[in-house]
GUMAR-683392 format. One record per atom (N, C-alpha, C): x, y, z. Coordinates in pm, whole numbers, padded with zeros to 5 digits, always signed. Atoms other than C-alpha are relative to their C-alpha. Example, Ala and Ser with C-alpha at 12.3 -4.5 7.8 and 13.67 -1.06 7.14 Angstrom:
REM residues 2
+00089-00119+00000/+01230-00450+00780/+00090+00120+00000/-00082-00119-00006/+01367-00106+00714/-00077+00109+00073/
***
This chain:
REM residues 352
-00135-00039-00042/+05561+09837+01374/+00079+00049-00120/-00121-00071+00117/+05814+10095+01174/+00117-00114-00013/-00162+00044+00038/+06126+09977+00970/+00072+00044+00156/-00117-00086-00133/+06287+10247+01250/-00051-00074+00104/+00000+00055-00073/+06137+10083+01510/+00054-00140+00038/-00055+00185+00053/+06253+09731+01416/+00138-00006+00035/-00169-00002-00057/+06620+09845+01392/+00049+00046+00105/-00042-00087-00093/+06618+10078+01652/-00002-00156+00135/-00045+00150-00140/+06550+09740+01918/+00145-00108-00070/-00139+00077+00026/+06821+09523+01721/+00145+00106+00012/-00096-00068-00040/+07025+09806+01770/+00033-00007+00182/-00023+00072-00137/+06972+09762+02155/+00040-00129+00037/-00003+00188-00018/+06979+09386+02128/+00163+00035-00057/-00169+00002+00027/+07389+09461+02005/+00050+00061+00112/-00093-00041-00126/+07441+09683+02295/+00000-00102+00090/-00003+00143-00127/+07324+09424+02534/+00106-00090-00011/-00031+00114+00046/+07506+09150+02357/+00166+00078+00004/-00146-00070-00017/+07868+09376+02350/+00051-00027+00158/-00037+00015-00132/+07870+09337+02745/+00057-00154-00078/-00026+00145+00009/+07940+08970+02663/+00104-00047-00067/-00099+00016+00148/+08206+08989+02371/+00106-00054+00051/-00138+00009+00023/+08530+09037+02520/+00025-00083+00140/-00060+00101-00109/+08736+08810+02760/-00089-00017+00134/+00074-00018-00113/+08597+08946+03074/-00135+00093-00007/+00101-00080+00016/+08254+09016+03086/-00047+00096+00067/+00007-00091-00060/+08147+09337+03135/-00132+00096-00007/+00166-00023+00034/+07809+09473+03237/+00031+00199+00020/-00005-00143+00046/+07748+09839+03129/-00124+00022+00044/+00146-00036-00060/+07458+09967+03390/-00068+00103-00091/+00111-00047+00061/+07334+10199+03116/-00097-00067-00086/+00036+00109+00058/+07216+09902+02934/-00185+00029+00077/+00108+00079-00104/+06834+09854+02945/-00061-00148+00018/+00046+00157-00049/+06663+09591+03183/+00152-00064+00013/-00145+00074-00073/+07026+09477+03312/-00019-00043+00080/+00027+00062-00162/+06862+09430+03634/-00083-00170-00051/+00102+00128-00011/+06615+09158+03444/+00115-00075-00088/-00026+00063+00107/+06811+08991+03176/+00199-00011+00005/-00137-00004+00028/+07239+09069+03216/+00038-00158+00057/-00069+00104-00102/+07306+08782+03512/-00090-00128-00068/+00043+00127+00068/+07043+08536+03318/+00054-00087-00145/-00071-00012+00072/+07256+08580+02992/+00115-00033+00004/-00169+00093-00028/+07554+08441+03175/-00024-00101+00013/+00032+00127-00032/+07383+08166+03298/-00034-00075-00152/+00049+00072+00089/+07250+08073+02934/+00128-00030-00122/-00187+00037+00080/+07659+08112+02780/+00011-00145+00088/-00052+00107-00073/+07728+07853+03063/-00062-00108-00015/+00129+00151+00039/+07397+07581+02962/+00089+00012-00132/-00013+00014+00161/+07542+07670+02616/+00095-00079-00018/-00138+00040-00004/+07903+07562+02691/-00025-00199+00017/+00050+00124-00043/+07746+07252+02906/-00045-00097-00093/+00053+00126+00072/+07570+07117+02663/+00024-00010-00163/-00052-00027+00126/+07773+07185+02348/+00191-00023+00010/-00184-00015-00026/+08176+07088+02418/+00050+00078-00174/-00090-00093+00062/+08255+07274+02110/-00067+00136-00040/+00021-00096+00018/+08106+07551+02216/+00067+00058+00160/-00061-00043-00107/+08338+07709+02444/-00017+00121+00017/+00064-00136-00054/+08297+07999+02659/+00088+00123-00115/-00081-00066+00154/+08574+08177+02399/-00075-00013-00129/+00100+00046+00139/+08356+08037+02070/-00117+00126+00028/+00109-00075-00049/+08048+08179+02264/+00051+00154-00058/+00011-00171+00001/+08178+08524+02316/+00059+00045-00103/-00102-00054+00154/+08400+08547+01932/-00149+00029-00010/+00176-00002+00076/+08033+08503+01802/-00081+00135+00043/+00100-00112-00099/+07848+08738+02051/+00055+00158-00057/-00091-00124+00017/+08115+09030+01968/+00006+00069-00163/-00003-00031+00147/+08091+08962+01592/-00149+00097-00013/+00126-00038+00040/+07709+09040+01605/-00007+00160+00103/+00006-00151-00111/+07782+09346+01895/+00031+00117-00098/-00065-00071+00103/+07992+09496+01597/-00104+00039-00110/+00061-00004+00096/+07728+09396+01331/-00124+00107+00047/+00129-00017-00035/+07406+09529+01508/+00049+00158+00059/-00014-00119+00000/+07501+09923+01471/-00041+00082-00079/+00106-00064+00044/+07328+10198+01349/+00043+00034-00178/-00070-00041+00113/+07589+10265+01060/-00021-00156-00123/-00010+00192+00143/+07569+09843+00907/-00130-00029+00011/+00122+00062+00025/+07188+09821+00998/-00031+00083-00140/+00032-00104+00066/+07116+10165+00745/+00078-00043-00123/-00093+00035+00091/+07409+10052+00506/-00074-00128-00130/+00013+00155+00048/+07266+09672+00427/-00134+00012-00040/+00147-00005+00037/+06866+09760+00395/+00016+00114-00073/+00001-00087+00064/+06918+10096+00231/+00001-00040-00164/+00020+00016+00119/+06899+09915-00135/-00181-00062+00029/+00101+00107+00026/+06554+09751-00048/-00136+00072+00020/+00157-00060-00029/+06188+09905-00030/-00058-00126+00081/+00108+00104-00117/+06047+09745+00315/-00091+00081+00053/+00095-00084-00040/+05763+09992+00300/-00099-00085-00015/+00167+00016+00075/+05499+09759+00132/+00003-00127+00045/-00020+00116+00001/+05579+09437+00286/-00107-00076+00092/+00099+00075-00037/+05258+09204+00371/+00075-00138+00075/-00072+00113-00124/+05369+08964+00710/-00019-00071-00055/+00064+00140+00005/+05394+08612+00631/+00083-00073+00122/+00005+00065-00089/+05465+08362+00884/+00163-00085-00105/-00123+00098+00012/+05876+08222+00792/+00033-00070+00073/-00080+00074-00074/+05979+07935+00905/+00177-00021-00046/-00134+00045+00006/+06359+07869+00964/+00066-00108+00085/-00101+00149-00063/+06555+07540+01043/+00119+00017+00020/-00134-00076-00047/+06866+07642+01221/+00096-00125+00002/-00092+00067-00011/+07202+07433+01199/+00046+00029+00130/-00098+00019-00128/+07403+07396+01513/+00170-00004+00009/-00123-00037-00011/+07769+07423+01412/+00079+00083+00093/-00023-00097+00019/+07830+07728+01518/-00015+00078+00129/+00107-00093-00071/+07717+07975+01779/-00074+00114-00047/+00086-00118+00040/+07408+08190+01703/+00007-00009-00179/-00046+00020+00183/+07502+08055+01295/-00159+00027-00024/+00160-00018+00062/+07093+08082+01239/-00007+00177+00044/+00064-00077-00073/+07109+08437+01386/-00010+00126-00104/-00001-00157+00101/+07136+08660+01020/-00120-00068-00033/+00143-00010+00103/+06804+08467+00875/-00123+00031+00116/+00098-00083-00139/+06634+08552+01250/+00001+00155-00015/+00004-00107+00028/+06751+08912+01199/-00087+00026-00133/+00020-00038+00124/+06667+08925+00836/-00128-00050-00004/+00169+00015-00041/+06286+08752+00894/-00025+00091+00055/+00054-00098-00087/+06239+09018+01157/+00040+00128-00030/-00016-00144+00054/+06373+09336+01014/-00079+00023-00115/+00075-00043+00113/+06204+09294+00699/-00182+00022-00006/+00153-00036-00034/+05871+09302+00861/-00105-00167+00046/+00120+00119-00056/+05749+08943+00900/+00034-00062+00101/+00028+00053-00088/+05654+08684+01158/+00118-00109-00010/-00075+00150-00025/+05932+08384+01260/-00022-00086+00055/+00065+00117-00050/+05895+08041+01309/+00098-00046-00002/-00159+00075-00003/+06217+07882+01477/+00031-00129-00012/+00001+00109-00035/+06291+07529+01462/+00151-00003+00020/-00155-00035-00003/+06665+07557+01613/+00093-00166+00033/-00067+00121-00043/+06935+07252+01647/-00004-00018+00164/-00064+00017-00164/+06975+07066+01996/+00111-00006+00017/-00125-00043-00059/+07335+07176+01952/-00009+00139+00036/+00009-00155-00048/+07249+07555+01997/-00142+00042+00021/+00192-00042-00072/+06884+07620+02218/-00013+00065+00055/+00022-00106-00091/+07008+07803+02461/+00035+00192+00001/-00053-00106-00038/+07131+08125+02353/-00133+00099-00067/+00054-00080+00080/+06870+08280+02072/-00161+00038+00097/+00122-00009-00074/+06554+08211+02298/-00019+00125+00095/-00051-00126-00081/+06723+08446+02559/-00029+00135-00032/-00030-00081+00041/+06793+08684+02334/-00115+00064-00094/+00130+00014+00031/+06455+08687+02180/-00092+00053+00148/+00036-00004-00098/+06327+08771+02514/-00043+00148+00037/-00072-00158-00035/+06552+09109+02582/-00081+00061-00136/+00053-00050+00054/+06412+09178+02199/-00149+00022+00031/+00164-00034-00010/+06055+09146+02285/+00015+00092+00129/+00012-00136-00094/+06130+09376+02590/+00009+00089+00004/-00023-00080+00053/+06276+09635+02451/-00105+00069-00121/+00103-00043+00091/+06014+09651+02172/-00079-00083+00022/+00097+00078-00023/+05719+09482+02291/-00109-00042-00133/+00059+00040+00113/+05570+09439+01959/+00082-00067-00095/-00083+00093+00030/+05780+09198+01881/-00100-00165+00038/+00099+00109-00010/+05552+08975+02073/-00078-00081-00046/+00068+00050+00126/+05361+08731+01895/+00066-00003-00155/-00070+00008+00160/+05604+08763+01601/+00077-00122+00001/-00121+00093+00013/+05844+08540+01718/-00064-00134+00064/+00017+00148-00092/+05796+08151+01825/+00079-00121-00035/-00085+00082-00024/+05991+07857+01909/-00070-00166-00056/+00029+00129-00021/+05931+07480+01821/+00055-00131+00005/-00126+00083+00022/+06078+07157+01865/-00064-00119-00064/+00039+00104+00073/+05822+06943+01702/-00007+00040-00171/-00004+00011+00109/+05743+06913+01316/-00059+00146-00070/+00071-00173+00005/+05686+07313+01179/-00108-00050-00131/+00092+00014+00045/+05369+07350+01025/-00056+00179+00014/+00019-00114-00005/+05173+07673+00928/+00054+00116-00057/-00105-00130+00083/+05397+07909+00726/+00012+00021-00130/+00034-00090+00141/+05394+08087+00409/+00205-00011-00069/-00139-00001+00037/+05820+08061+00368/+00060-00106+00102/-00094+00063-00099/+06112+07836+00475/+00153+00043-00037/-00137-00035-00015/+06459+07920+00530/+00060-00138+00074/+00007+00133-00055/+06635+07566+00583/+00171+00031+00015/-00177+00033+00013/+07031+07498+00670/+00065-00159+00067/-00020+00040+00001/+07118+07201+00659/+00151-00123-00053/-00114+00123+00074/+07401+06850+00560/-00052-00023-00143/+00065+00025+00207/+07382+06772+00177/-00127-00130+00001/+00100+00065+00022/+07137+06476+00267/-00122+00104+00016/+00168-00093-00073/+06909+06686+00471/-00067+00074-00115/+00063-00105+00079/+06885+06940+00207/-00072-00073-00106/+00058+00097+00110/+06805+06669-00047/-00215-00019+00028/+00110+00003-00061/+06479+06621+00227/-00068+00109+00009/+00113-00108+00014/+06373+06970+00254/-00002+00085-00120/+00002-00023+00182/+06403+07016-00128/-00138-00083-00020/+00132+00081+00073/+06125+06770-00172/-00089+00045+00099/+00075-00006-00086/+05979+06808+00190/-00132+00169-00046/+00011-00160-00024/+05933+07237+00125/-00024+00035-00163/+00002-00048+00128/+05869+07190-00248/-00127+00103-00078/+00102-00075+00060/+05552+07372-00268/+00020+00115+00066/-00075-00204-00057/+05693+07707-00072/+00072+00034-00018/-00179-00036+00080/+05916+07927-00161/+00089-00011+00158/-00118+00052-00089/+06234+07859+00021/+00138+00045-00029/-00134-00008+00055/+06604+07927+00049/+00099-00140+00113/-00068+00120-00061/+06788+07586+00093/+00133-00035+00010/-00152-00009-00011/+07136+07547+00202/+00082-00157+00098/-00100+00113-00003/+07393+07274+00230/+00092-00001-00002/-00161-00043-00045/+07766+07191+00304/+00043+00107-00124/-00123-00124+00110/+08009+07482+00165/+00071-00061+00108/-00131-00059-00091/+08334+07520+00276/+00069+00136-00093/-00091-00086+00056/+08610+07738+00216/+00149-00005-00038/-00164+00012+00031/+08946+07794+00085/+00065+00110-00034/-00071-00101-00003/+09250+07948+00032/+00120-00046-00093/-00080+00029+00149/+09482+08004-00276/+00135+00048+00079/-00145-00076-00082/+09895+08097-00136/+00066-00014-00140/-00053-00076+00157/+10099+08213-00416/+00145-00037+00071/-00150+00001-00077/+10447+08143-00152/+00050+00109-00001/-00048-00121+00028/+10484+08491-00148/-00025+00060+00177/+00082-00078-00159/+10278+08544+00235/+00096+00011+00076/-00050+00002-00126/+10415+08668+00519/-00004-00077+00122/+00054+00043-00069/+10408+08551+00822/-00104+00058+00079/+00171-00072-00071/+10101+08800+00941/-00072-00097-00068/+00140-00040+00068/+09916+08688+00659/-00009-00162+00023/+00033+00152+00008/+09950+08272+00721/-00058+00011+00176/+00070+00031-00109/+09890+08336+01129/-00132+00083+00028/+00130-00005+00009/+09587+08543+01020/-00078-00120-00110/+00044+00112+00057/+09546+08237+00778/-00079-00126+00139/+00003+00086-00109/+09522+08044+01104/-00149+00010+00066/+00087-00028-00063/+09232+08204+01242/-00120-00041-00050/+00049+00060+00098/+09023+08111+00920/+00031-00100+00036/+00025+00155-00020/+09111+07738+01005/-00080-00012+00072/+00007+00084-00174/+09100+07709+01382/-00075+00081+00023/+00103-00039-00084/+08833+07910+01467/-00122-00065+00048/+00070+00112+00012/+08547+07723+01575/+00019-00138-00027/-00100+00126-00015/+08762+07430+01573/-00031-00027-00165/-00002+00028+00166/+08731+07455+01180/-00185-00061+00003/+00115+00045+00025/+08347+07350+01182/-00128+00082-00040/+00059-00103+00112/+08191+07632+01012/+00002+00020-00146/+00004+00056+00166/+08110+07681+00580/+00091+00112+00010/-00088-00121+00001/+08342+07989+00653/+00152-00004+00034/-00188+00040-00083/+08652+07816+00816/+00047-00070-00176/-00076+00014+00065/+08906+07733+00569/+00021-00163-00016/-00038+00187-00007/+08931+07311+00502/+00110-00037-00092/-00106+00039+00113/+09137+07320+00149/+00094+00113-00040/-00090-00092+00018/+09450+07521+00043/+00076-00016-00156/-00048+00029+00174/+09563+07551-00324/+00169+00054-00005/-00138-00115+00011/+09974+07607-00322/+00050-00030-00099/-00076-00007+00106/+10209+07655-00568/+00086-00173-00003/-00092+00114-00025/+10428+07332-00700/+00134+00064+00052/-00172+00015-00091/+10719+07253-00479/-00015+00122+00092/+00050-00019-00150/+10522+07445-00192/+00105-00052+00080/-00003+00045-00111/+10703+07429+00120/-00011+00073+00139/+00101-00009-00085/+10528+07399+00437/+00060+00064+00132/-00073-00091-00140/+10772+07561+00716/-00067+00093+00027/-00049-00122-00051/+10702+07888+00710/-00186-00013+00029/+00116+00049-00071/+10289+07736+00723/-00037-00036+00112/+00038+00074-00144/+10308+07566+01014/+00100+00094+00106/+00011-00146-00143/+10488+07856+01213/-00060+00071+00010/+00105-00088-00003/+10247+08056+01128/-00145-00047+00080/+00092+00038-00117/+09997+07830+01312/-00020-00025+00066/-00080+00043-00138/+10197+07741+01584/-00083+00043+00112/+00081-00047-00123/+10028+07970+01817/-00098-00057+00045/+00092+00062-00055/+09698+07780+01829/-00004-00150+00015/-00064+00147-00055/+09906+07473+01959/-00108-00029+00144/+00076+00033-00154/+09697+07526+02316/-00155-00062-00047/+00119+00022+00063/+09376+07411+02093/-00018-00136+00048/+00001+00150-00076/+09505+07017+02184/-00038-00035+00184/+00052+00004-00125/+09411+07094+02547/-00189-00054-00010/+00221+00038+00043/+09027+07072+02382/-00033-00146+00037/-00001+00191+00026/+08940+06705+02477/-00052-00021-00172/+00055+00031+00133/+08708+06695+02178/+00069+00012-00134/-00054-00026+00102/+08921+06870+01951/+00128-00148-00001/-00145+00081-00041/+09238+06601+02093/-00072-00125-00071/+00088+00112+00027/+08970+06307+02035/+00033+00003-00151/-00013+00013+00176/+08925+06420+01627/+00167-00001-00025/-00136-00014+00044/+09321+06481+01623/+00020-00123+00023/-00076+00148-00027/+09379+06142+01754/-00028-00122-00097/+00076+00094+00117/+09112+05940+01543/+00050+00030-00124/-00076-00054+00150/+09246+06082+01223/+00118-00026-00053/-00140-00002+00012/+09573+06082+01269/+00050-00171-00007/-00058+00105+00009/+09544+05746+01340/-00112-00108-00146/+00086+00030+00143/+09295+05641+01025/+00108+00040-00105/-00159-00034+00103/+09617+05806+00820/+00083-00071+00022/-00119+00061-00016/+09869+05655+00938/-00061-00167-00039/+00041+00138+00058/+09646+05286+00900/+00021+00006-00159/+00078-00028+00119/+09549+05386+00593/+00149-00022-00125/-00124-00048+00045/+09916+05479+00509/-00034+00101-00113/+00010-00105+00017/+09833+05788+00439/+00133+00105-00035/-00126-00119-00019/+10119+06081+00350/-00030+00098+00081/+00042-00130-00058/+10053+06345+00603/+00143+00069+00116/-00144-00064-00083/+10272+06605+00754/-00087+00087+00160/+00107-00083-00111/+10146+06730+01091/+00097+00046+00109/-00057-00051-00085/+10294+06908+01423/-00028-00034+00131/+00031+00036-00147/+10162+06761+01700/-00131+00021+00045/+00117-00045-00076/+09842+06942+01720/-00126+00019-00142/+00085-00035+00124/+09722+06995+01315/+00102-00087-00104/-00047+00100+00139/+09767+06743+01008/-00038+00049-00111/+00052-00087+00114/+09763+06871+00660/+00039-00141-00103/+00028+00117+00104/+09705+06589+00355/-00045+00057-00127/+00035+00025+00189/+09731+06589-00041/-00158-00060-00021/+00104+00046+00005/+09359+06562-00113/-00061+00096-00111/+00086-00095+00154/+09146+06690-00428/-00089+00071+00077/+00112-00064-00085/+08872+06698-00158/-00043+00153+00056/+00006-00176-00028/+08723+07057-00044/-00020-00036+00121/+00094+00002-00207/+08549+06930+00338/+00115-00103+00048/-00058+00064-00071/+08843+06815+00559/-00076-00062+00145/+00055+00035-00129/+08783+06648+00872/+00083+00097+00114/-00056-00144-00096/+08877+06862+01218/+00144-00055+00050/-00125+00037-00020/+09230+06870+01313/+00088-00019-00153/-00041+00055+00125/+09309+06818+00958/-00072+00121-00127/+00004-00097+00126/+09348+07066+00618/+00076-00115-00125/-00048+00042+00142/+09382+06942+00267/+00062+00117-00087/-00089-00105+00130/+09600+07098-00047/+00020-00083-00076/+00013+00055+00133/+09598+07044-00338/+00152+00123-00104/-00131-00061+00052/+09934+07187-00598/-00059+00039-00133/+00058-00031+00121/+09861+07386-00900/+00117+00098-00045/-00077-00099+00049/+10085+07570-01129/-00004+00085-00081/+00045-00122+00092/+09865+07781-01355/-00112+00076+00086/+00123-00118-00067/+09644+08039-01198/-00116+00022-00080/+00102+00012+00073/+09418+08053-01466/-00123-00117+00001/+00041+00165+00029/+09387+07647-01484/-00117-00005+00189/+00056+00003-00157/+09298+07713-01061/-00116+00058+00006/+00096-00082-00021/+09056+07989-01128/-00133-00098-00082/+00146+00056+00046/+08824+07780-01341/-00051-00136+00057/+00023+00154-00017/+08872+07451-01152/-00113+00057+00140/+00078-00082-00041/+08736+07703-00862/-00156+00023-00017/+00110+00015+00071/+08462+07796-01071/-00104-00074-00015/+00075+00144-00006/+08348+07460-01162/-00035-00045+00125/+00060+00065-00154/+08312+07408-00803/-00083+00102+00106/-00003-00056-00037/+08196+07690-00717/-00143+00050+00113/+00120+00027-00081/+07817+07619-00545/+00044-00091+00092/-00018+00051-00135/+08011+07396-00297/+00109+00090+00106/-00120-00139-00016/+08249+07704-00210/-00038+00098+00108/+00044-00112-00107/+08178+07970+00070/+00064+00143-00042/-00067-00102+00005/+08482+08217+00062/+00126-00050-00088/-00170-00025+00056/+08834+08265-00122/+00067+00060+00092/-00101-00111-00059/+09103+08364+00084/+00127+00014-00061/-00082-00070+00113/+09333+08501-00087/+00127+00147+00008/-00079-00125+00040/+09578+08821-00179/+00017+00002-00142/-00009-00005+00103/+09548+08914-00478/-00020-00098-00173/+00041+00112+00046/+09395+08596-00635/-00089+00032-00107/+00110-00055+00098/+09043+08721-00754/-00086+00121+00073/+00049-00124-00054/+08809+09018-00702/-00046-00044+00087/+00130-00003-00083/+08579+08813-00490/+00112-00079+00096/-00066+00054-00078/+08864+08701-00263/-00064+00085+00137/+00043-00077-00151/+08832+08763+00137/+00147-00019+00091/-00165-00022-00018/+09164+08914+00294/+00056-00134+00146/-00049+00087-00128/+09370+08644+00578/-00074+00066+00140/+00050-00098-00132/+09187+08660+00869/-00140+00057+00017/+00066-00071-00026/+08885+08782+00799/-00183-00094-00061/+00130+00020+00053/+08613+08483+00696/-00103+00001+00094/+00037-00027-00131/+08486+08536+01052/-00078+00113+00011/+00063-00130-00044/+08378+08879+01006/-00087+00008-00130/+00077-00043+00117/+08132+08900+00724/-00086+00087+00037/+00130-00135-00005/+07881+09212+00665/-00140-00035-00008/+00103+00033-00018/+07551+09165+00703/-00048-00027-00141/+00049+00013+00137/+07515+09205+00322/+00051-00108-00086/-00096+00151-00013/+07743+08876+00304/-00077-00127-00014/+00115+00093-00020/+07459+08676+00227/+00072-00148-00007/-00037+00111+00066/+07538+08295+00250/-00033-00060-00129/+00011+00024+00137/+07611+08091-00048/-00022+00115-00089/+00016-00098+00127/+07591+08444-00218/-00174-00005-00057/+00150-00016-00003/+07150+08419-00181/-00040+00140+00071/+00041-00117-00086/+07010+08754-00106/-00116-00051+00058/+00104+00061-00098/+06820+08658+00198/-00115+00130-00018/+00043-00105+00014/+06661+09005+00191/-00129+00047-00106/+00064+00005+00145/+06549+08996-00174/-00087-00110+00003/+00079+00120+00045/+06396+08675-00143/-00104+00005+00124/+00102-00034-00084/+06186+08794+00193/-00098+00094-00052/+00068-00128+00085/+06054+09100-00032/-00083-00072-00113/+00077+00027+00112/+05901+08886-00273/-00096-00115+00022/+00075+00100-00004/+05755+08593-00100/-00169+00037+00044/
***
């Protein structure tokens, strides 16, 4: 099977997956195999929802829409165009998928299968039902796909690579477990965001979206906030006002409640609104319902404390902070060439 052939089906596999994106789903009869695969694709959002409460039918389809966007002819040609995948001898990758997320395992599935080799899934029992699906429509569309791809839920065995994503213990386990293959091993990040007290209010209720997306449980959502001394927090918390309807979530209401009330035992300082608590903490990984900040008054002194931390780190959000900042609003949308933790997944498939 060609490179062109490879992209040319993940390029179908985005049209398919665009019916699904936006609010109301919408099936586009030029689509192919709609008759086999559109109405089973609803049913496997709805197992997804069922058996995932923080994966809501909204979560579902942000996710679905991001990858409808990604999986186009202009960002597949863009992101492989540095790499020679002419000479590349199959090996058999295995990947260990996290569950946060929806579809969060679905750039090292692309990136195993565009670059020419075989995948070996081992996916969380928080997210089973959507990639299998979608794996399906790819092998239909390009039937030589077949036999490349396979699923397992017992102990993976057999493979030449691993791609792992895991909690900081876990990774500790498939650091020793995976030590004789090559591997790319990954563990908590989060993210953050530097405010200078200068933002608007666009740029704190696109700050918002970076929290609360995914109810904050992604290495891409926003947990810690670096502000200026003698910060104050008004013009913050109108800016996130809008995703007040979030406390309707039971689950999300559950972590707001437990927390809130572990602070207040605790006697805790926290300032909160009814629906989001924010706490003085050095810490980078908040808990959900809850953002930490931390006060700094040299920008320099911030950029290296940054630095020093900077393998537990995801994104910067920022204005005008540092080059490698990522604008309000936007840790949600990364490019395919966005590798996590900053590992070229790509580069490290080309050489194993």
């Amino acid at each position: 099977m060609t490179l062109q052939q490879r992209i040319n089906a993940f390029l179908k596999l985005g049209e398919f997956i665009k019916q699904f994106s936006d609010k109301t789903i919408q099936r586009n009869d030029h689509i192919e195999h709609n008759d086999l695969f559109f109405s089973g694709f609803k049913h496997q959002i709805k197992l997804a929802e069922e058996n995932n409460g923080w994966f809501t039918e909204e979560n579902i389809k942000y996710a679905l829409k991001g990858w409808s966007e990604s999986l186009t002819r202009d960002n597949l040609t863009q992101w492989l165009q540095p790499y020679n995948l002419d000479s590349i001898c199959p090996k058999q990758v295995a990947i260990i998928m996290a569950g946060n997320i929806p579809l969060v395992g679905f750039h090292d599935f692309l990136s195993v299968l565009i670059s020419g080799h075989q995948v070996l899934v081992k996916q969380s029992s928080n997210d089973k039902h959507l990639l299998p699906y979608l794996t399906k429509y790819l092998e239909f569309v390009e039937p030589q796909f077949k036999g490349r791809i396979s699923f397992t839920e017992a102990k993976i065995e057999n493979f030449d690579a691993v791609i792992a994503t895991g909690s900081n213990n876990t990774a500790r386990y498939f650091e020793y477990y995976f030590k004789g293959k090559p591997s790319i091993i990954r563990n908590n990040r989060n993210s953050v965001a530097v405010l200078n007290g200068q933002e608007s209010l666009d740029d704190l209720k696109n700050l918002s979206e970076d929290i609360f997306r995914y109810y904050g449980l992604g290495c891409r959502n926003v947990s810690k906030m670096y502000v200026p001394e003698n910060y104050k927090f008004d013009a913050f918390f109108e800016g996130i006002y809008h995703w007040h309807p979030i406390i309707e979530k039971a689950k999300y209401a559950n972590n707001y409640d437990y927390n809130k009330a572990v602070y207040l035992m605790s006697e805790f300082a926290i300032l909160e609104n009814g629906f989001f608590m924010i706490k003085e903490d050095t810490s980078l990984s908040s808990p959900i319902a809850t953002i930490f900040y931390e006060y700094y008054n040299n920008e320099n002194e911030l950029k290296n404390k940054i630095k020093a931390n900077q393998q537990h780190i995801q994104c910067i959000v920022s204005k005008g902070f540092t080059e490698q900042e990522i604008a309000f609003g936007q840790t949600q949308h990364p490019k395919l060439w966005d590798y996590a933790d900053n590992v070229d997944t790509i580069a490290f498939l080309i050489k194993i």
